[in-house]
N, C-alpha and C positions, 0 to 999 in steps of 0.2 A: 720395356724393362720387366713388368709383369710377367710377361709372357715368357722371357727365358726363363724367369724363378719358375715361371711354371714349369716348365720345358725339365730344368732342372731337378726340379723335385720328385718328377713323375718316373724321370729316368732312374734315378735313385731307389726308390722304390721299389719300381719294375729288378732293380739287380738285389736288392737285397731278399726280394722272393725268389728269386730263382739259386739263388747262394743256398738260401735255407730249405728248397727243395727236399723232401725226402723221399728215400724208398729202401725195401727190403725186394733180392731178386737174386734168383736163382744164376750165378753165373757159370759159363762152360767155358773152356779152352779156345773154342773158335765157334763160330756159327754153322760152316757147313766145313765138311772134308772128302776130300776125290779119294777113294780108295779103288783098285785093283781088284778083278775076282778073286774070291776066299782070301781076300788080305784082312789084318785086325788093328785097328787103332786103339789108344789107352788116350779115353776120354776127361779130364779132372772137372770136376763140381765142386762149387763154391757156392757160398751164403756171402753178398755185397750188400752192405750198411752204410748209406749214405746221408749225407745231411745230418736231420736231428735224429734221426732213427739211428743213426752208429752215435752220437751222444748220448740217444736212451741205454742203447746196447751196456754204453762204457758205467751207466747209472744205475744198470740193475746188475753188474757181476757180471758181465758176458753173460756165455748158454750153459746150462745144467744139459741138456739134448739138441740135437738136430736129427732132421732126417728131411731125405726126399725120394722122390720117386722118378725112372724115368719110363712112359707108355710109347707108342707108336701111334703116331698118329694119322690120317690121311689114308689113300690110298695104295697097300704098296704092291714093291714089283712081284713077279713071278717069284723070286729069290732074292725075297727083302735083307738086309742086318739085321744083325739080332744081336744082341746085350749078350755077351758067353761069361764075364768074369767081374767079380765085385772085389772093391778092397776099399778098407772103410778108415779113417784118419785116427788111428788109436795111440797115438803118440799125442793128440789135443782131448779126446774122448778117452780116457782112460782107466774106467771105472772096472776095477778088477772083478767082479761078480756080476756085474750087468753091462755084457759082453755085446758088443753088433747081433744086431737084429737086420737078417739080408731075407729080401723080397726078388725069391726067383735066385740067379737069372732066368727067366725064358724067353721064348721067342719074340713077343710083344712088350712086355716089363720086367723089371728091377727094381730094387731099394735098396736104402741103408738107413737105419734107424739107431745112433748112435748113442752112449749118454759118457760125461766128464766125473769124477772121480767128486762123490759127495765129501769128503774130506776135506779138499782143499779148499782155500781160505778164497779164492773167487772163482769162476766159470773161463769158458773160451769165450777168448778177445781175440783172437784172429791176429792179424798184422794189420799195419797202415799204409794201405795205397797211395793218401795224400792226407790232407789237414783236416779233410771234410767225408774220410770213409773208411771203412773198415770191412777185410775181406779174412771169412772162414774156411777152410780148407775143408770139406765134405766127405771126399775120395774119390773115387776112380772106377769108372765103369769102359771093361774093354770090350768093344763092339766089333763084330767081324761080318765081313761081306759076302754074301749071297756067289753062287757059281754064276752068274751072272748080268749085264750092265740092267740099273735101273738107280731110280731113288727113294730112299726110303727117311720119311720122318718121324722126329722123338721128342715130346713135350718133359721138360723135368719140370715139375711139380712137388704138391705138397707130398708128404707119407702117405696119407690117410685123413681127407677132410673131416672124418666122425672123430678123430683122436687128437691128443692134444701131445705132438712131439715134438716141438720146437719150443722149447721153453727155457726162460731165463732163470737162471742162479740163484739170485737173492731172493726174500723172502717178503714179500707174497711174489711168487715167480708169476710171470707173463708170457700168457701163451701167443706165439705170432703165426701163427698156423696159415690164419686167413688172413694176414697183411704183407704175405709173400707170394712177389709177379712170378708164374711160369716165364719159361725158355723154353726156347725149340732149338733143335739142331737137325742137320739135314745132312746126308751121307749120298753123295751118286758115284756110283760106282761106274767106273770107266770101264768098256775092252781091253784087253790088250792088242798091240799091231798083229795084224793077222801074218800068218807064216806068206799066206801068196802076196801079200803085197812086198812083205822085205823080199819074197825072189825078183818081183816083177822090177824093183832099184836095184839089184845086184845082180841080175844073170845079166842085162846090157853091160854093168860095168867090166862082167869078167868076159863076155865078148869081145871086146876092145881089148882088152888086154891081150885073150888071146893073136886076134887078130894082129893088134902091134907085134907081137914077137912073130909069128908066123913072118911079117913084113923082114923085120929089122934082119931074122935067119936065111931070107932068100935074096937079102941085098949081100948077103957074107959078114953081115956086122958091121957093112959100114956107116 
């Protein structure tokens, strides 16, 4: 009987830490995506608040700022991706005189350094995922594919580790700069079918065709 209370109590435990798990992380759209040469995807970035960390969030005002960065990282192809277009969440960040602050685009990185409208009466709270998180909408970085196939990676990270852009509302604001996981995302870029291979499945097909009717006109149709 001990032994299940034990058994019991441990398990219990064990779920109530993992319930109250936290974290603050960089979220994207998907993890990796196939694109086509010189094709362009529209990437979305997010700030995910889970556990007590989206309870802290909801305790200090939401954010007064966000910002992140995304670099390249790895080795890349002959004609890696590259970040071409920024667009930053100004419908939640709306401070009419402290306007996005955009890093790049260029070849290798991007940013967006955002800030919410010091007037209002609390910060961005993002939406709710579920009971236990809280997700902020960042913006959008559109990434386009190299003339040809390989794979290229991209770490989104903080703004700028010497600065303090991630910071909450209320008063004394708190800076989360350095309690936010990177992300990676991964882009390989596919060929396209080569022209000789669609001949080499389509000229037998139209042989046979021709063939069949040469037949079918020298039986007279019948």
């Amino acid at each position: 009987m001990r032994l299940v209370c034990f058994v019991v109590v441990v398990t219990s435990l064990w779920a109530l830490a993992c319930g109250a798990r936290a974290a603050i992380v960089f979220s994207l759209g998907q993890p990796d995506y196939n694109l086509k040469p010189n094709e362009s995807v529209v990437v979305p970035v997010s700030l995910e608040f889970t556990g007590s960390d989206a309870a802290d969030l909801a305790a200090h005002g939401g954010l007064l700022s966000a910002a992140f960065r995304v670099v390249q990282t790895g080795a890349p192809p002959a004609n890696p991706v590259m970040p071409t277009l920024l667009a930053a969440n100004t419908a939640d960040f709306d401070d009419p005189i402290l306007t996005p602050v955009f890093l790049g685009p260029s070849p290798t990185r991007a940013g967006i350094w955002e800030f919410a409208d010091l007037t209002r009466s609390s910060g961005v709270l993002g939406q709710s995922s579920d009971p236990n998180s809280r997700i902020i909408p960042l913006g959008q970085v559109t990434f386009t594919a190299g003339s040809s196939p390989g794979q290229t990676m991209f770490q989104v990270q903080a703004y700028d580790p010497t600065l303090q852009t991630t910071v909450t509302f209320d008063i004394p604001s708190l800076t989360l700069d350095g309690s936010i996981s990177p992300s990676t995302v991964t882009f390989n870029v596919v060929p396209e079918p080569e022209l000789e291979l669609v001949l080499l499945v389509a000229i037998p097909i139209l042989l046979r065709a021709i063939t069949d009717r040469s037949l079918h006109e020298s039986s007279g149709g019948q």
